[in-house]
VMD Tcl script that draws the C-alpha trace (Angstrom):
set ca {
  {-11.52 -4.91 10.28}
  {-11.98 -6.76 7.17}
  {-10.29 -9.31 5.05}
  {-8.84 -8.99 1.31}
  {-8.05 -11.82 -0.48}
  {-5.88 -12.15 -3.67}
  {-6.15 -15.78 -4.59}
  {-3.78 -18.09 -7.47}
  {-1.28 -15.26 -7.89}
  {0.74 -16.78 -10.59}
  {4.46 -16.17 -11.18}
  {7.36 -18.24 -12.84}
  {10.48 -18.49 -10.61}
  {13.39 -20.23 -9.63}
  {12.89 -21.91 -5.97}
  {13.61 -25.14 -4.76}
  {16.41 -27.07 -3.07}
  {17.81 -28.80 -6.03}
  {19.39 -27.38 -8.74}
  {17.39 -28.31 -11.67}
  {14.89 -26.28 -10.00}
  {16.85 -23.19 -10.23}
  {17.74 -24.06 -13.61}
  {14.55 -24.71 -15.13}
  {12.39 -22.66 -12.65}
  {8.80 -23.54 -12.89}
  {4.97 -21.61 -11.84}
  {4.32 -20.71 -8.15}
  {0.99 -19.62 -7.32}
  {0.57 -17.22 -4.39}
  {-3.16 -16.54 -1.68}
  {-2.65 -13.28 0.47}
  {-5.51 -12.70 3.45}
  {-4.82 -9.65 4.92}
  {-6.85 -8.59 7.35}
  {-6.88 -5.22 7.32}
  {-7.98 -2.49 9.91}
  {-8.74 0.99 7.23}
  {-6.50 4.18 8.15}
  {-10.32 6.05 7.14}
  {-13.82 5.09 7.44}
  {-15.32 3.03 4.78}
  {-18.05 4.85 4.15}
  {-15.44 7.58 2.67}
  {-14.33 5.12 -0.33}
  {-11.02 6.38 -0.26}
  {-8.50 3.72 -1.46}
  {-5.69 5.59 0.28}
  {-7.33 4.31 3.30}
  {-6.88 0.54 2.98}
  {-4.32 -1.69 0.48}
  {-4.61 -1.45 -3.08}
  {-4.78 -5.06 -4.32}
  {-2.77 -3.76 -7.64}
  {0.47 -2.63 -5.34}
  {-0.27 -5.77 -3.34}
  {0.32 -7.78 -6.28}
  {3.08 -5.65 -7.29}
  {4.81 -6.57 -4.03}
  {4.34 -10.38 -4.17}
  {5.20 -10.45 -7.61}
  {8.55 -8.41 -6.54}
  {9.60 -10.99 -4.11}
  {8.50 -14.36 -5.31}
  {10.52 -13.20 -8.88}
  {13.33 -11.92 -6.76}
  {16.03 -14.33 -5.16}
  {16.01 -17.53 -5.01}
  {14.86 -19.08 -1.51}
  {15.29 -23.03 -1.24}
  {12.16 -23.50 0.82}
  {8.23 -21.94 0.44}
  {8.15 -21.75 3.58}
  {10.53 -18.96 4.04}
  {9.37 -17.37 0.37}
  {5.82 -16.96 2.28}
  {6.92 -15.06 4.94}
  {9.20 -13.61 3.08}
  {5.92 -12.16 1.56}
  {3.85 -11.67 4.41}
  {6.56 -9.32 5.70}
  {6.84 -7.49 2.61}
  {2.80 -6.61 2.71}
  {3.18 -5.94 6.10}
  {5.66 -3.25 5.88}
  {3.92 -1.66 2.80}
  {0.87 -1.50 4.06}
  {0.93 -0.54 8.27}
  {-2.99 -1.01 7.65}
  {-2.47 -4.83 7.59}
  {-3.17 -6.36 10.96}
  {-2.43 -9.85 9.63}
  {-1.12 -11.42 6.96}
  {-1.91 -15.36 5.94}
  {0.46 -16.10 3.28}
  {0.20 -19.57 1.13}
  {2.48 -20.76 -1.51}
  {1.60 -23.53 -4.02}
  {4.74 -25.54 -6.08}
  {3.24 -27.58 -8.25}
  {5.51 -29.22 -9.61}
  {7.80 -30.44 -7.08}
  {9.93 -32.93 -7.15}
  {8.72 -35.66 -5.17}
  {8.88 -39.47 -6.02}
  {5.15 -39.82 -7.00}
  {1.94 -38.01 -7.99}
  {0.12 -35.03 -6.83}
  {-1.20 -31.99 -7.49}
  {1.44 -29.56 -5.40}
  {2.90 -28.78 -2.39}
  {1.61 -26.31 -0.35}
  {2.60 -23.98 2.80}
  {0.73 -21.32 4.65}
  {1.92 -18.89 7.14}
  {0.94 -16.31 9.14}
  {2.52 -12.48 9.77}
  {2.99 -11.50 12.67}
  {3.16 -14.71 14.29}
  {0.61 -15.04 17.23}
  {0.99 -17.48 20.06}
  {-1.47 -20.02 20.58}
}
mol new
graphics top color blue
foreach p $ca { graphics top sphere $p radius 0.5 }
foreach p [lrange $ca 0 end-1] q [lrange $ca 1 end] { graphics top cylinder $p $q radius 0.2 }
display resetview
């Protein structure tokens, strides 16, 4: 098993609770760590084997651009379960999802969720 990351996946969209969010829309920025067990050995370098990063990104880009979700939460595993039934090779997703410019009464950088697909108990 191994891990692939795709880290600050950036896409403009139009999520968020209020509706000056789905008016205006604004960036989201996307980390997928899939751990991934290869369908061939390694040693073959065969990229039909494992995920290709480029669909991967395909994917996310598919559903955070899609519908609108009012929470991150639910666009990440909305995500992870998307990667997960693309690619049967991925043992585990870890999905986070950055809104940086949410509206909150004060400063920061953004807000930020992280889930994981499938969900394992504790």
């Amino acid at each position: 098993m191994y891990t692939i990351l795709l880290k600050n996946c950036a896409f403009f969209a139009r999520h968020g609770v209020h509706a000056a969010e789905h008016q205006l829309g604004q960036r989201f920025y996307v980390d997928a760590r899939l751990r991934v067990v290869p369908e061939r050995p390694l040693d073959q370098d065969d990229v039909r084997g494992t995920v290709d990063y480029g669909v991967a990104f395909a994917v996310i880009e598919e559903v955070v651009t899609g519908r609108r979700r009012f929470l991150i939460e639910a666009l990440a595993m909305d995500v992870a379960k998307a990667l997960c039934e693309r690619f049967p090779q991925i043992a585990s997703a870890e999905i986070t999802v950055r809104k940086p410019n949410a509206p909150v009464a004060g400063v920061l950088d953004y807000v930020e969720t992280t889930i994981v697909w499938p969900e394992r108990s504790a």
